[in-house]
N, C-alpha and C positions, 0 to 999 in steps of 0.2 A: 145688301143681301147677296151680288152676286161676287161681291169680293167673300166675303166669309164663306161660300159655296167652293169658290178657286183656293184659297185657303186649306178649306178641309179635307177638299182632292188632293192638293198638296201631302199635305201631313200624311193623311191615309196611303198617297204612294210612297213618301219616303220610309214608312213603318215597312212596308211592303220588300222594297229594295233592301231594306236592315234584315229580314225573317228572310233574305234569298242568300244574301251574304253568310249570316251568321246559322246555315242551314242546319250544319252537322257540328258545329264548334263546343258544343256543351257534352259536357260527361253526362250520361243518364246508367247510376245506380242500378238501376231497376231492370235495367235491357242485361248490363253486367251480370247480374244474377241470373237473369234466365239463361243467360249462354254459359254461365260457370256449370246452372244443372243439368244443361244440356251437354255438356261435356264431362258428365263425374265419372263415367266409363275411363275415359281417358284417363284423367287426373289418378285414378285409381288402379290403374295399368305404368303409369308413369312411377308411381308410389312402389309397386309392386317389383316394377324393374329395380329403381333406387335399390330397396333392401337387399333384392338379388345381387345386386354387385357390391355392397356394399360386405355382403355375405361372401361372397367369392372376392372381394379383397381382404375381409381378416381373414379366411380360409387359407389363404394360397400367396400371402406376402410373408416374407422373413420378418419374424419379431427383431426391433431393434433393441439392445439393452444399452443403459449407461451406468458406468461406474465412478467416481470420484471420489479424489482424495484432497484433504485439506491440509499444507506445509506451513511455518512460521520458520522465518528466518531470525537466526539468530549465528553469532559469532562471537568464539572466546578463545581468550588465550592467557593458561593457566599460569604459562613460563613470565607473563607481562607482570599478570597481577599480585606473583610471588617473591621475584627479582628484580623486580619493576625495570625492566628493559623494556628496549624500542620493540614496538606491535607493528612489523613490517606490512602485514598484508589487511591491515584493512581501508575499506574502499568505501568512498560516501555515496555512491550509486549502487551499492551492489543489489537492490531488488530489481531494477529496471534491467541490469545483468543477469538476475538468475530468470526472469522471465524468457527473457530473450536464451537464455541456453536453453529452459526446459522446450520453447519451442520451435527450436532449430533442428533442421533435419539431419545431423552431424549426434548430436547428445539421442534424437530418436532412432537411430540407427544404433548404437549402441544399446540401449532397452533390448531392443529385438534379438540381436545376436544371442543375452543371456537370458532368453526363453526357448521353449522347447517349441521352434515355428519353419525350421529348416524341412520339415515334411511335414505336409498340414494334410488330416483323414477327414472323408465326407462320407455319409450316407446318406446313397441317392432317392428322391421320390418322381413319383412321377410327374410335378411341376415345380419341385426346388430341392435344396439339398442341403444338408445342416454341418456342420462344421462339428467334425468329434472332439479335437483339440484334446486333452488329455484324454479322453470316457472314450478310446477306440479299441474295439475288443481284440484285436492284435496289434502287433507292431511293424516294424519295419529298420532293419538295416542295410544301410548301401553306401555303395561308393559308386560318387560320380562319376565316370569316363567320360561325356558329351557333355557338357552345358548347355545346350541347346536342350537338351531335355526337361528344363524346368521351365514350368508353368506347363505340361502334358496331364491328362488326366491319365492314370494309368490303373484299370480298373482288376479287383479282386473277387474271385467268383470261388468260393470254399464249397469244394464235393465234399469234404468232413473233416474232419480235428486235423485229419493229419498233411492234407493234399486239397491240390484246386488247382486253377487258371488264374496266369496273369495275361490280360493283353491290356493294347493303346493304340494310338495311332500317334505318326509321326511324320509331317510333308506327305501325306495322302499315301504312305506306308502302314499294313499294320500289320503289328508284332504279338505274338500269342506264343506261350510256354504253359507247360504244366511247372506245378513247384511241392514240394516235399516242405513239410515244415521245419524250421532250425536248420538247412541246408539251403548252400549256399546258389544261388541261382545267376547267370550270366547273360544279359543283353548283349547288346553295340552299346549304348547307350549307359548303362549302370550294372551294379551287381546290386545284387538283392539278396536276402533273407527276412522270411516271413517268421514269426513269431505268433501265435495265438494264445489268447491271457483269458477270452470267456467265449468259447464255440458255442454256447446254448441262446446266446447271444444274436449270436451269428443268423444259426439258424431260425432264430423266430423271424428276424429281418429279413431273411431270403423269402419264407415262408410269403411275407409282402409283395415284397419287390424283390421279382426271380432273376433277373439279370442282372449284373453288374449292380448289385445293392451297395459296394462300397470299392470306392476308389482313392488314391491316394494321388498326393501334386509334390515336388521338388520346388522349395522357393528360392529365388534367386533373390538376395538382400536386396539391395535395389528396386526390382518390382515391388518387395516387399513393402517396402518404402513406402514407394510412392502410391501404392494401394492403403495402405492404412493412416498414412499420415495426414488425410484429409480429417478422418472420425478425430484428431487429439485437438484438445480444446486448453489451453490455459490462460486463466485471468486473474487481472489482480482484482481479491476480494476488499482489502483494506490497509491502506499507505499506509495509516498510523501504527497498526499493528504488525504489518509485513506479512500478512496472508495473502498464500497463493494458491490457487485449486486446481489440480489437474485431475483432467475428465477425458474421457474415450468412451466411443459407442462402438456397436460389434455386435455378429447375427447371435454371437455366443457369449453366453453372460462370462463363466469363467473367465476366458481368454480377456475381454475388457479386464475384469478384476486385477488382474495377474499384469497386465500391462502399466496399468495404473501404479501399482505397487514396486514394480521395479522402478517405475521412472521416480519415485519418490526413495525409493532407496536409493537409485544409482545417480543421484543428485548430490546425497553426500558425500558417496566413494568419488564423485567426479571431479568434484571441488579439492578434496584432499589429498588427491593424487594432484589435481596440477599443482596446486600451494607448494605439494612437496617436490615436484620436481624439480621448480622453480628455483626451493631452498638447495638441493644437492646441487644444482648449477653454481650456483652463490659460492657455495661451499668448496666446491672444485677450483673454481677462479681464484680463491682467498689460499687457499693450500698449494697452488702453482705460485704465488708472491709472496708468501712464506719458505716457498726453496731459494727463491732469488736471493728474498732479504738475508736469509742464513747463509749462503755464499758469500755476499758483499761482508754480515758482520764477522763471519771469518777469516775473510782477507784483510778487513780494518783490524782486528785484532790481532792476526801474525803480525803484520807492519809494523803494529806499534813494537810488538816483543822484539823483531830482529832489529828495529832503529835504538830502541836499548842497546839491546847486546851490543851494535856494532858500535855507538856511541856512550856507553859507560855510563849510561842517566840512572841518578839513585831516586829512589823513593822519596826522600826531599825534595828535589828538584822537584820532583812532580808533584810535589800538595804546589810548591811553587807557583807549577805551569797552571795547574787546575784551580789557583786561586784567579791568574788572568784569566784562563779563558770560560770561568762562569759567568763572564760578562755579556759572553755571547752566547749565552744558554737562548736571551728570549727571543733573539734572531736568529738562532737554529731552530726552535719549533715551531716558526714560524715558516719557515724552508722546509723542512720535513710534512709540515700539513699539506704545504702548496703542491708538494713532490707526488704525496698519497692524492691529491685531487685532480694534477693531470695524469696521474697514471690509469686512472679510474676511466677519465673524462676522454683520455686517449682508446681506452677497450671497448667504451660503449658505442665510440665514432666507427672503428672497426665492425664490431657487432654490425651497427647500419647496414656499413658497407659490402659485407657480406653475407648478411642474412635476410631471406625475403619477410621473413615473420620477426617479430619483436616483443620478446617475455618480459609482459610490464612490474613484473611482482621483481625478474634479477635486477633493471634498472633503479626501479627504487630502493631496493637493499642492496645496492652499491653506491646510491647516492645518501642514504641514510645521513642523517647528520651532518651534510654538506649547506651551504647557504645555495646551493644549486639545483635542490631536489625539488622546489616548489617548480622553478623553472621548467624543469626539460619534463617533471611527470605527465603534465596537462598534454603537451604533444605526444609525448608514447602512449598515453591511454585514448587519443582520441584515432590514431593508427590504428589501435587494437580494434575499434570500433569497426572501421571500416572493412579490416582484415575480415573479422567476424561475417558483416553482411556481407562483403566478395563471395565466400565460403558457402552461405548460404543462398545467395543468390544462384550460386553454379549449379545448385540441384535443379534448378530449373532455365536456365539459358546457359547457353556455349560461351564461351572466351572472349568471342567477337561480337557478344552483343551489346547491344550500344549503353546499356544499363551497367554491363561489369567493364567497361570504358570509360566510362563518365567515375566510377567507385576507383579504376585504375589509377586516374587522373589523380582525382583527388590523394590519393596516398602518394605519388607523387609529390605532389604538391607540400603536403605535413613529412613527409621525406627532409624534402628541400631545408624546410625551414627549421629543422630539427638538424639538420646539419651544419644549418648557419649560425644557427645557436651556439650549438657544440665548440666551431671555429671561434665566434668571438669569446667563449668563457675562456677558450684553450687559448689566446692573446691574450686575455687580460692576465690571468694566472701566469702565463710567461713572465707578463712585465713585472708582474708582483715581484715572480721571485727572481730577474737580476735586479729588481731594484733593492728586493732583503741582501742578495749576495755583494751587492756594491756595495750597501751600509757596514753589511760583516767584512767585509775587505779595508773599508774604512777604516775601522775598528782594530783590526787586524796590525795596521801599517803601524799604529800608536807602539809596537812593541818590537818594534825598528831598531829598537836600541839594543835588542837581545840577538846573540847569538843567533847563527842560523841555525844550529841543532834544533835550539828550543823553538824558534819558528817555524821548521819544519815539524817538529814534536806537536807541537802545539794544531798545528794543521789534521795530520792523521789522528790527533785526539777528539778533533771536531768531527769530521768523518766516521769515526768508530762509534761516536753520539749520538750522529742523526743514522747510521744502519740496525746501530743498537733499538731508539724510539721507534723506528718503522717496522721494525721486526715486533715488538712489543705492541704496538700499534693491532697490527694483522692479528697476533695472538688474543687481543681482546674482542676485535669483531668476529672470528670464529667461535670465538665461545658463547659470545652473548647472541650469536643469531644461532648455535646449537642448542641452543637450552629454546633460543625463540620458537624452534622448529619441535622440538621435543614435546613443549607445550599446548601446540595446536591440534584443533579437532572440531569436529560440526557437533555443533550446539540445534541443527534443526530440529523444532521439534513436528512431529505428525498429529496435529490436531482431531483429523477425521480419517481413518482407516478407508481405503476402497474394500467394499464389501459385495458379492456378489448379489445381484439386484434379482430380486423377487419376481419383477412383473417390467414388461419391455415398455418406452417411451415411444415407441411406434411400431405400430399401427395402434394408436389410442382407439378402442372401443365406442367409447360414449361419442367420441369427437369424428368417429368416420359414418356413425350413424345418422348423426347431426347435419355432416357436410351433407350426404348421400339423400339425408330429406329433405337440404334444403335445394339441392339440386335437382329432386323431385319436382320443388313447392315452384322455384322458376321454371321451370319447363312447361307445369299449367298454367302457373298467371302468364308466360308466354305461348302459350297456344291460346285461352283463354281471350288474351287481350288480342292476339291475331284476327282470330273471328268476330271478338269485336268490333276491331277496327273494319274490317272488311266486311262485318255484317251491313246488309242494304235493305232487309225487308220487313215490311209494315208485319208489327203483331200486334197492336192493338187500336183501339178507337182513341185511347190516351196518346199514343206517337199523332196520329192525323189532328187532335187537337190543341195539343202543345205545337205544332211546326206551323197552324194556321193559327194562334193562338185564340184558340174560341170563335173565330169570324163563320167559321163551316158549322149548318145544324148539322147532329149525328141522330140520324133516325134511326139505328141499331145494329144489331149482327144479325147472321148467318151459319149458327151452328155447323160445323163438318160433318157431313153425310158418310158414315164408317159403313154402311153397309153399300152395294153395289147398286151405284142411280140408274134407273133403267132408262131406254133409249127416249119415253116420251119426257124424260125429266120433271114433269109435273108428279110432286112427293104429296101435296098439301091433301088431295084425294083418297090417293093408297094407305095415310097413317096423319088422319086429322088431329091423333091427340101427341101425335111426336114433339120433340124437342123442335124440330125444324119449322111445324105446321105453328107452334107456339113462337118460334121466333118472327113469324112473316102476320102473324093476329096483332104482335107488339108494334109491327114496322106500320102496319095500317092504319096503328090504332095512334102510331106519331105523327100519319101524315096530316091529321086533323088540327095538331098544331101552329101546321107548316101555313094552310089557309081552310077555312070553316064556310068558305062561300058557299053557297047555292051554285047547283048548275053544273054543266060536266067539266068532266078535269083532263086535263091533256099529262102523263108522266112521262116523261123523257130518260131512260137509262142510256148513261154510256161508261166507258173506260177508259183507261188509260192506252192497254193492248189487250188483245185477242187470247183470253182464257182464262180471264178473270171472273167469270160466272154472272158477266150480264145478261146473259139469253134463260138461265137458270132463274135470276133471281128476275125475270121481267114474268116469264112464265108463272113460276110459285104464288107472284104478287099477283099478278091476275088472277090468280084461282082460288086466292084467300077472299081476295075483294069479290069474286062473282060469287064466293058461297053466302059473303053477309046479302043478297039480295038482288045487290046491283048488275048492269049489264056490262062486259066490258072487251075490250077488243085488244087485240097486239099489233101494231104494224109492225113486217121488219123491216128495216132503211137501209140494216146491213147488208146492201147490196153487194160489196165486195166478197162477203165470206158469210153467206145466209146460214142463219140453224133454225130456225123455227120451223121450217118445216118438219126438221129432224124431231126436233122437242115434241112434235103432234104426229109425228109419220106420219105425215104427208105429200101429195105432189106440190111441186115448183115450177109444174111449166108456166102457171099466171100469177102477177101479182105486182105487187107496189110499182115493181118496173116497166110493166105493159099497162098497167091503171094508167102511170102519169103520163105515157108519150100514148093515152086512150086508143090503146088498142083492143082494151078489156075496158066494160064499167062495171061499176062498185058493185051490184050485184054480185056480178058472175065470180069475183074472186074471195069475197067472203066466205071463209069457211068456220064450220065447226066444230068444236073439242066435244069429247064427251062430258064436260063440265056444263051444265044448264047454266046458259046466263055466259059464258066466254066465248068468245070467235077469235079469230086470227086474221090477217093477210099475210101470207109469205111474200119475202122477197120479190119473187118471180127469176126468169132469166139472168142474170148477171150482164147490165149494162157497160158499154163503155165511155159513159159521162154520168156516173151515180151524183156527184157532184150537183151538176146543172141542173138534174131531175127532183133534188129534195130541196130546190131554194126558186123551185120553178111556180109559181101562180097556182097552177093545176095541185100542188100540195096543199095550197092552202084551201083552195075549192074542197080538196080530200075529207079536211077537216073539217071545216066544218058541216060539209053532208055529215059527217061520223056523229057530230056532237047530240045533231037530230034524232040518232039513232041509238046511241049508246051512253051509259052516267061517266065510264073512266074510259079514255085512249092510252093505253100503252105504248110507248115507243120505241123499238130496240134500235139503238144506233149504232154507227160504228165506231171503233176508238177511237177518240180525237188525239189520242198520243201518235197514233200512225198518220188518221187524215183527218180532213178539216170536216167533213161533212155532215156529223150531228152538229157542230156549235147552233149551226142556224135553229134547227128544233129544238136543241136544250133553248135558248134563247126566247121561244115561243109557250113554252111548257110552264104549266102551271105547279109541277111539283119537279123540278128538275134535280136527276138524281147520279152523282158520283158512285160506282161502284169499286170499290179495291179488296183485292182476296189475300188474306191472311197468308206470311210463308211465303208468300211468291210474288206481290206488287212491293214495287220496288219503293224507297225513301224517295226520292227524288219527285216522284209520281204526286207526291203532294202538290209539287211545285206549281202541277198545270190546273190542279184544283185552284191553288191562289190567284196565279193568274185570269181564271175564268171568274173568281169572283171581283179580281181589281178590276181588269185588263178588258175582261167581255162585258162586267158590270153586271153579274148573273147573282143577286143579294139572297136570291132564296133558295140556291143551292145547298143541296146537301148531299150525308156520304150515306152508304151501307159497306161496311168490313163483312165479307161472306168469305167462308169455310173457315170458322174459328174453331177451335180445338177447346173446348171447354172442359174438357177433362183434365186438359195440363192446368194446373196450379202456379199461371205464370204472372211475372209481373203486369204492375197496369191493371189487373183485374176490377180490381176493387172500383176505381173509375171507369176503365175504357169499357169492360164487358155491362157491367152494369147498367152502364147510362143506356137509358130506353130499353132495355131488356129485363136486367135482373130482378125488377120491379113485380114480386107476385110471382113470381119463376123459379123454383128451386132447381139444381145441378140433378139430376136424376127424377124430377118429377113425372115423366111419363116414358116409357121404355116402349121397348118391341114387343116384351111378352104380356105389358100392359094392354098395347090396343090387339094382339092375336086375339086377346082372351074376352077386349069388349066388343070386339067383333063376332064372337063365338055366341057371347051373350046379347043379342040382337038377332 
């Protein structure tokens, strides 16, 4: 038996230590909702700002617009497919190329120049300002003098059609002129002439915005640049098909539009301007060794006529000589290609040598038709590569950055080996051709037997051959790459037109409404959850018995007294059919539960701390109990901080404290209330050992004189939260009673209820929740207010102007 006794102490203390550990660890729903209703003011102020701003950002942000256009690449060439000649210029990457032009800051600087963006007009408001862009009701001619001048705002201020102000500021200088219209005006800085195209315009604008309604800006390309080229967007839509989309955003729809469509336009003129320059270089080079070749074949050609003349050779002879030397037809054009290939191969080494850039479209249509052109293209297009990003790159780092150093390197590098290339084709080709000229000299010797005339004949005859073929030669690659050239042209086609856009992509409407409430919606579940978190006090009888899990009886509430308690505190008297006087008939009527003995009863109130409405609710309950019949008394204990006497207004020079150290007896400090049937002791003096005097013998003598004399002892103690010295009387007390006041006793404050029931071993404690709000609709209700209360009790069952009126009626 006394193992299963050590056992169950056990167990019941380790449940104990678990409900202190795991005090606050659980979410409770219910608490959630009461502090979400108690903060709907907020939430509803937070909501309220949200739209405000949300309102004053679509209000007062620049709409953004986007424009796009949709390109397909394509490439033809009419001159191939008609003559069927070599197609010099096409390239098996070219999409990954026109990408990279269209979004190079080199091709988008060019866009810009062929728009109208060299003077960009504003009208101003008074928190932003819109871009006229073509729709400005005047104009503006000028010539720069300063450069410094662009990016100034320089503002226009029209007294009428005819005349106005210009000023600006400039380095913390400002400049101001009248100006004449159509006449010519003179700064430091620029000349001007204003033009006006719609003054009715004008002035409804001013009529607005009376100062400086519209100003004008000088752009410098450059700036220009690098201000707008963030907004351009181009991507590839589809490899297979070679769609490409260029896009721009912009405060001003037009101006997107109009941007958009150039750069699609000037995509095509871009391309066939360089194809074509390309070609005239070609054609220049071919036309400078077409003078040479006609030189040499005119000099082979005198020689041969004056080596007749001077040697008497007839036209027999030479079918003669021309029957020998067609033998050495196929080792002359085998010399003359070799000839045409390092001469080629020699120009392009030069070029290198001399030029920092390298036009891949001349090297391939001069290597055209060589077994060399597979060769050397791969390295001049992968140069070109780099050239391109160096170029691009520079718009954004200096010379010395380590990025256009490493790109330096590298071309460098494809330099080198493009050189060395070059070297060994121009040796092999060397060796070729003295090894063809050794064979024709071989060949040659076999006619040893012939005069030296004809040997010599025979010689200038071979020579007049190959200047002749080289000359014919050049004449056929100028014509077949003229016609190549004549044939060419962009085949792009514009799938999707940029059109000027209806409605801006930002500030999205629905979407900053959205953010703005949801920005709201966190700001109260985070204020919400603040107060939660940080919430610490008891509001219902459901919180005290979920944290003691049902071990504490709950003998009821304590309705909140809204109108002003007066100083004896005793309410049960002044308004018997109140809500208050019915909560304390409930509280009575549960302590019969608690024990149903015979014989008088000792009640012990205490608290946690000082103003939680123990001396209230010790008072009240004595006054409910002395009207059912009984007799009942109050001691107070709370010697440190008495109020009973207050609660009765009365004196404190005698009492509890001069009773125990008997320097008063029990007579003389008993007093009475004006309630038949209740007495009191007050405190008396304020001892300095309250302590020693309520655990002293003499108290218990106290008691039971009282029991003699009266059916209920009340007790009012002091808070054991502060000091020790009611446990011992709760400990003695036949209905021992926890008080905790709604709103203001703290979470925690359960803790020492548990304890007094583990720890002090106190089984038939119980609580009272006093000053509940039964008017809030809060959570927990339905349990915590209810139990021992709502039983027969409706929420407004008896009022003030209830008992005035059964008062009146009596």
């Amino acid at each position: 038996m006394l193992q299963e006794n050590i056992s169950k102490t056990n167990d019941n203390f380790e449940q104990y230590k678990e409900r202190i550990s795991n005090f606050s660890g659980e979410f409770e729903l219910g608490l959630f909702i009461h502090i979400a209703r108690r903060s709907i003011l907020w939430v509803i102020a937070f909501f309220l700002l949200a739209w405000a701003g949300a309102f004053i950002y679509l209000r007062y942000t620049q709409p953004v617009f986007e424009s796009s256009s949709v390109i397909q690449l394509q490439s033809s060439d009419e001159a191939n497919k008609i003559l069927n000649v070599n197609n010099f210029y096409e390239k098996s990457d070219e999409l990954a190329e026109a990408i990279e032009l269209l979004r190079s800051k080199v091709f988008f600087e060019r866009v810009l120049t062929k728009l109208p963006l060299e003077i960009r007009y504003y009208s101003e408001g008074t928190f932003k300002s819109n871009e006229l862009y073509t729709e400005c009701p005047f104009t503006v001619e000028t010539k720069i003098l300063d450069p410094q001048i662009a990016g100034t705002k320089i503002y226009v201020d029209f007294n009428d059609i005819r005349s106005g102000v210009i000023n600006y500021k400039l380095k913390g200088k400002s400049y101001s002129q009248k100006f004449k219209a159509n006449q010519l005006l003179k700064f430091e800085q620029f000349e001007v002439k204003i033009a006006v195209r719609n003054f009715s315009e004008i002035q409804s604008q001013q009529d607005l915005v009376k100062q400086n309604a519209y100003y004008f800006v000088f752009n410098d390309i450059n700036s220009l640049v690098a201000e707008l080229y963030p907004n351009l967007e181009v991507k590839l839509l589809n490899d297979a098909a070679k769609t490409i989309q260029v896009a721009f955003k912009d405060f001003n729809a037009k101006k997107a539009t109009d941007i958009v469509s150039m750069a699609t336009r000037e995509y095509d003129n871009f391309d066939t301007e360089r194809k074509s320059e390309s070609s005239k270089s070609i054609l220049e080079f071919i036309d400078q060794q077409l003078n040479v070749a006609y030189e040499r074949l005119k000099t082979s050609e005198n020689s041969i006529q004056d080596f007749r003349k001077d040697n008497h050779i007839i036209n027999n002879q030479d079918e003669l000589k021309a029957i020998n030397t067609t033998r050495l037809n196929g080792l002359q054009d085998k010399i003359i290609q070799l000839d045409l290939e390092e001469n080629i191969l020699k120009k392009i080494a030069d070029n290198i040598s001399k030029s920092k850039t390298i036009d891949t479209y001349k090297m391939i249509a001069m290597l055209a038709g060589t077994e060399y052109e597979g060769k050397i293209s791969n390295s001049v297009d992968e140069i070109n590569k780099l050239l391109l990003a160096k170029e691009t790159a520079l718009y954004a780092a200096t010379p010395n950055n380590e990025a256009i150093k490493n790109i330096d390197y590298q071309i460098g590098i494809q330099k080198r080996q493009l050189v060395e290339s070059l070297d060994a084709i121009l040796q092999s080709v060397a060796e070729k051709k003295r090894s063809l000229i050794s064979k024709s000299e071989e060949f040659a010797g076999s006619f040893s037997n012939s005069p030296e005339d004809e040997v010599e004949f025979s010689r200038l005859q071979r020579l007049f051959t190959i200047n002749e073929k080289y000359y014919t030669l050049l004449l056929e690659k100028k014509t077949e790459y003229s016609i190549s050239m004549a044939g060419l042209k962009s085949q792009n086609v514009v799938l999707e037109t940029a059109r000027v856009p209806s409605a801006p992509v930002s500030p999205n409407k629905r979407i900053t409404i959205i953010v703005y409430s949801l920005i709201a919606v966190l700001l109260s579940l985070g204020l919400i959850l603040f107060r939660y978190l940080s919430h610490n006090q008891i509001n219902s009888l459901n919180e005290i018995t979920k944290h003691t899990q049902a071990t504490i009886s709950i003998l009821g509430i304590v309705p909140k007294y809204r109108q002003h308690i007066p100083v004896s505190q005793l309410l049960i008297d002044k308004s018997p059919k109140s809500l208050v006087a019915e909560a304390f008939r409930s509280i009575r009527t549960n302590l019969q539960f608690i024990s149903n003995t015979p014989g008088p009863k000792i009640i012990a109130l205490t608290s946690t701390i000082s103003g939680e409405g123990k001396t209230f609710v010790a008072i009240n309950l004595a006054g409910i109990i002395a009207f059912s019949g009984k007799k009942v008394i109050i001691l107070d204990l709370d010697m440190r901080k008495p109020k009973i006497h207050i609660g009765f207004n009365s004196q404190n020079s005698k009492g509890m404290s001069t009773l125990l150290i008997n320097k008063d007896n029990l007579a003389d400090t008993i007093q009475h209330s004006s309630l038949e049937g209740l007495d009191f002791i007050t405190a008396g003096p304020i001892p300095p050992n309250p302590s020693e005097l309520i655990i002293s013998p003499k108290m218990e003598e106290i008691l039971e004189t009282l029991k003699t004399m009266y059916d209920v002892i009340i007790v009012d103690n002091p808070p054991v939260g502060l000091v020790s010295d009611g446990i011992a009387m709760i400990q003695k007390a036949d209905y021992p009673i926890y008080i905790f006041r709604a709103d203001y006793s703290k979470r925690n404050f359960i803790q020492i209820v548990d304890r007094l029931y583990n720890e002090s071993n106190i089984k038939n404690l119980s609580v009272i929740l006093n000053g509940v709000d039964v008017e809030r609709r809060s959570y927990g209700y339905n349990y915590g207010y209810g139990y021992g209360y709502g039983y027969g009790y409706g929420y407004g069952y008896y009022d003030d102007n209830t008992k005035k009126s059964s008062k009146k009626s009596t």
